[in-house]
TIVEX-752799 format. One record per atom (N, C-alpha, C): z, x, y. Coordinates in pm, whole numbers, plus 50000, padded with zeros to 5 digits. Atoms other than C-alpha are relative to their C-alpha. Layout:
BEGIN
ZXY
...
//
This chain:
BEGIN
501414999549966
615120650286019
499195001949872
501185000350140
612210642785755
499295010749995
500894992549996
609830669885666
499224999149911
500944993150107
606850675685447
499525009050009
500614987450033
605930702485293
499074998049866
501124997450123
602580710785076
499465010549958
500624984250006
600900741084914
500104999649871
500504997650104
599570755884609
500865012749950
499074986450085
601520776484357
498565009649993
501304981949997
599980816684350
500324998549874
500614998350158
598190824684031
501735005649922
498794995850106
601890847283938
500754991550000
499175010550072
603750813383976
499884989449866
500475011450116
601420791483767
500245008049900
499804989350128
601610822883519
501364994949926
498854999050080
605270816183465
500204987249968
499985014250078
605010779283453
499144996149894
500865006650147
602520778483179
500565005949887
498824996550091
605060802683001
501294990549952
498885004250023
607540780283034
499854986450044
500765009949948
605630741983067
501194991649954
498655009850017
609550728883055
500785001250157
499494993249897
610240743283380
499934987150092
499555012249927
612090719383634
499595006250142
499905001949835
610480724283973
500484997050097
499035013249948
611990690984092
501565005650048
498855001649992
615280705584010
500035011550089
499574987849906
614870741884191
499714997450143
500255003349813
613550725484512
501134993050040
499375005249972
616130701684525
501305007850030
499344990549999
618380731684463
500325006650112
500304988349837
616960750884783
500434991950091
500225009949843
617040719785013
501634998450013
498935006149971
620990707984893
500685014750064
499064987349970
622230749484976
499874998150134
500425002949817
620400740785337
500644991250040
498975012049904
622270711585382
499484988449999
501165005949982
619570689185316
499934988949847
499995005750160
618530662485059
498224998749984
501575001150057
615080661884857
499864982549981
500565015949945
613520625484942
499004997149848
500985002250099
610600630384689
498925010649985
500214989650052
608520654084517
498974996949905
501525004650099
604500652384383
499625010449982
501764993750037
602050671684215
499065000450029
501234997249970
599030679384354
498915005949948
500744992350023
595900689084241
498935006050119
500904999149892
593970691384598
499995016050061
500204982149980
592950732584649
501035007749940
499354990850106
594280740584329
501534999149980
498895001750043
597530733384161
500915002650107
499035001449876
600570721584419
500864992350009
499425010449996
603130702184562
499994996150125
499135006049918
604410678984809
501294999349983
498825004250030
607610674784882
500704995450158
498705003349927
609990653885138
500975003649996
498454992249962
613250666585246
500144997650103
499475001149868
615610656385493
501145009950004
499514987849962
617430685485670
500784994750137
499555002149839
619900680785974
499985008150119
500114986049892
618700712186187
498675000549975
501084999150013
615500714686220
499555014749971
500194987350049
615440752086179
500185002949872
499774996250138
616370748685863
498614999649906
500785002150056
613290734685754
499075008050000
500954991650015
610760762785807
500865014349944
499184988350092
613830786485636
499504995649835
500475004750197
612870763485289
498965002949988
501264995350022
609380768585385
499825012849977
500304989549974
609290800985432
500125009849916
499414998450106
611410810685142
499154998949888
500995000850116
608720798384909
499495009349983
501214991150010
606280817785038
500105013049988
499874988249997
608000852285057
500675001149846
499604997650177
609410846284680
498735001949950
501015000650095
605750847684587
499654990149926
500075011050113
605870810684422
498994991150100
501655009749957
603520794484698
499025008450129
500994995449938
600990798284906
499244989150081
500325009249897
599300778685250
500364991249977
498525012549941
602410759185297
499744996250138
500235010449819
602020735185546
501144993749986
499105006249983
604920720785700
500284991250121
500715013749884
604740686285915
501444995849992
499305000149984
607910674886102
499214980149991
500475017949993
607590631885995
501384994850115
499365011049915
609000607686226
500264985649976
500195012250063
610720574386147
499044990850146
500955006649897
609270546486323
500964996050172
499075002849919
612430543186550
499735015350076
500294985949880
611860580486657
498624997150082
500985002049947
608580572986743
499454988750121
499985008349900
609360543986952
500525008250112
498944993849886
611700567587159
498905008150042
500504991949982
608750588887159
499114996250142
501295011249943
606420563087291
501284995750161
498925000749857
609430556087590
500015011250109
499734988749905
609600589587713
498475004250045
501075000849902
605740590387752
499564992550068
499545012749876
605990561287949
500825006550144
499044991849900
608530575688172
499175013850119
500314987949923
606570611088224
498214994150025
501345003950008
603030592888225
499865007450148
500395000449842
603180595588625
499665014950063
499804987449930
604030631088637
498655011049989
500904991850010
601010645288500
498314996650042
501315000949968
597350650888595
499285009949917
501174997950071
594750656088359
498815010650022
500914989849982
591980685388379
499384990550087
500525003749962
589700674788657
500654989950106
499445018749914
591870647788841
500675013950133
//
């Protein structure tokens, strides 16, 4: 299962990356995701509400993925991590099937 994740390094992370402006991000995320079980897809820079990243990762448990998130944020290295479960387009067909299926069962506020 795909995930993205985004968010802004806290002022004491950027601190240590401007100490050390050799520092492999890339490689410690990829680090976190392969111990989960998981592989890192791809991995940006952001500047949108202050220094950040994106990053893809596919994970085969879906619980796993708000353990990588979560992990960031209690190390102190990020901050309003957002984490969005993506869908290929084949999941999304299956998606689009099964609301087909339950269309009938439901009624709408007012009906």
């Amino acid at each position: 299962m795909h995930f993205c994740m985004t968010g802004q390094y806290t002022p004491r992370a950027l601190n240590a990356i401007l100490e050390n402006p050799e520092t492999n991000r890339q490689e410690a995320a990829r680090k976190l995701i392969e111990a989960a079980g998981g592989k890192l897809v791809s991995m940006y820079s952001t500047a949108t509400d202050g220094p950040g990243v994106l990053v893809i990762f596919d994970v085969p448990d879906p619980m796993t993925a708000p353990a990588v998130s979560g992990l960031t944020v209690t190390t102190g290295a990020m901050q309003n991590v957002k984490l969005t479960r993506l869908f290929t387009q084949d999941e999304i067909k299956q998606v689009r099937k099964n609301a087909v299926k339950l269309r009938s069962s439901y009624s709408p506020p007012g009906s």
